[in-house]
C-alpha positions as CSV (number, residue, x, y, z in Angstrom):
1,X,-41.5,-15.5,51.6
2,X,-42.1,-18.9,52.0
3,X,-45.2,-20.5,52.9
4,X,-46.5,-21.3,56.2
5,X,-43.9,-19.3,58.3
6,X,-44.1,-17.7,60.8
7,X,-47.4,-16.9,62.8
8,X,-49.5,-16.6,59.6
9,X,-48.6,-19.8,58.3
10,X,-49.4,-21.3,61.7
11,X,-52.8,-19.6,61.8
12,X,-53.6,-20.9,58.1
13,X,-53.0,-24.6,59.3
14,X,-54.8,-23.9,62.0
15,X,-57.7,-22.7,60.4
16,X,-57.5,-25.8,57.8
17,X,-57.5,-28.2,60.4
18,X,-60.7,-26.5,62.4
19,X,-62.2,-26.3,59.3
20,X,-62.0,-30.0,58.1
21,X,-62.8,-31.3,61.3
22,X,-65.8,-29.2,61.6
23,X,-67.1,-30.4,58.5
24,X,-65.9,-33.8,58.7
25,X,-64.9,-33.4,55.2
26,X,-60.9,-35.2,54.7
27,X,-59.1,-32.6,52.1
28,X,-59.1,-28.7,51.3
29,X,-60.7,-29.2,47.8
30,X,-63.5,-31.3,49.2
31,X,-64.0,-28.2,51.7
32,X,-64.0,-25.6,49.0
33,X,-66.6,-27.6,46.8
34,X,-68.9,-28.2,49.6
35,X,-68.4,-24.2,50.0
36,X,-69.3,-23.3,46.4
37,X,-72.0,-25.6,46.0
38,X,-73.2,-23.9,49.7
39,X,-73.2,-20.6,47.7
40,X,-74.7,-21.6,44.9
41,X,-77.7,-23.1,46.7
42,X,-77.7,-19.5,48.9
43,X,-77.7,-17.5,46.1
44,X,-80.3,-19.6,44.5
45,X,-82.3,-19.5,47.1
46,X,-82.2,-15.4,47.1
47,X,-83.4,-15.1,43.3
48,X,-86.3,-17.2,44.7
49,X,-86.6,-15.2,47.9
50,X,-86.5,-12.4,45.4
51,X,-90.1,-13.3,43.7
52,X,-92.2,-13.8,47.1
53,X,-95.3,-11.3,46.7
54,X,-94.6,-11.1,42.6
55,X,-95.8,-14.1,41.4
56,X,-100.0,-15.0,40.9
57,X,-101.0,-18.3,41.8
58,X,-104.1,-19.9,40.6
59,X,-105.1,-23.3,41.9
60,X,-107.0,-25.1,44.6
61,X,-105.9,-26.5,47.4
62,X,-108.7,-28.7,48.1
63,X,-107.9,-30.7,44.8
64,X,-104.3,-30.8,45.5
65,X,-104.6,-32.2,49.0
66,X,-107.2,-35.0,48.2
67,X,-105.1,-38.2,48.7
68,X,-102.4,-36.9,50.2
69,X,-102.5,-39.0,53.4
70,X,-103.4,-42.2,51.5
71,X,-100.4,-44.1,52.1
72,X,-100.3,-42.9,55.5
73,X,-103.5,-44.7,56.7
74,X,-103.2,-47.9,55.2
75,X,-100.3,-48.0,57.7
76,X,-102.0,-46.8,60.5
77,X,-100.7,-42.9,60.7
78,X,-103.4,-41.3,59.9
79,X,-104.7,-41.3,63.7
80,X,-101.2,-39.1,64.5
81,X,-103.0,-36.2,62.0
């Protein structure tokens, strides 16, 4: 069988053009990389999901906030806080 014949080939190109224009991306391999780096990034971010409630933190907050709007008020933002 040869490709795209018939109603499944017609589906695929289809389904290729949807999918580039709804990503805006121009080829099929650009499309594919943007959809493994996607799953990377998702399955990253479920190894990190993974640790909520495990992990001990020591610290204070006070300390780590002091400054933090500094370069907001010499610019006048620090009324919109």
């Amino acid at each position: 069988m040869g490709h795209g014949g018939g109603a499944a080939g017609r589906a695929g190109t289809d389904g290729k053009r949807i999918t580039l224009e709804t990503t805006g991306l121009k080829t099929k391999r650009a499309v594919i990389e943007e959809a493994l780096r996607t799953l990377v990034q998702l399955r990253a971010q479920e190894r990190v999901r993974a640790l909520r409630g495990k992990l001990q933190w020591e610290g204070d907050l006070e300390v780590l906030r002091e400054g933090r709007f500094e370069d907001e008020a010499h610019l006048g933002l620090d009324a919109i806080h």
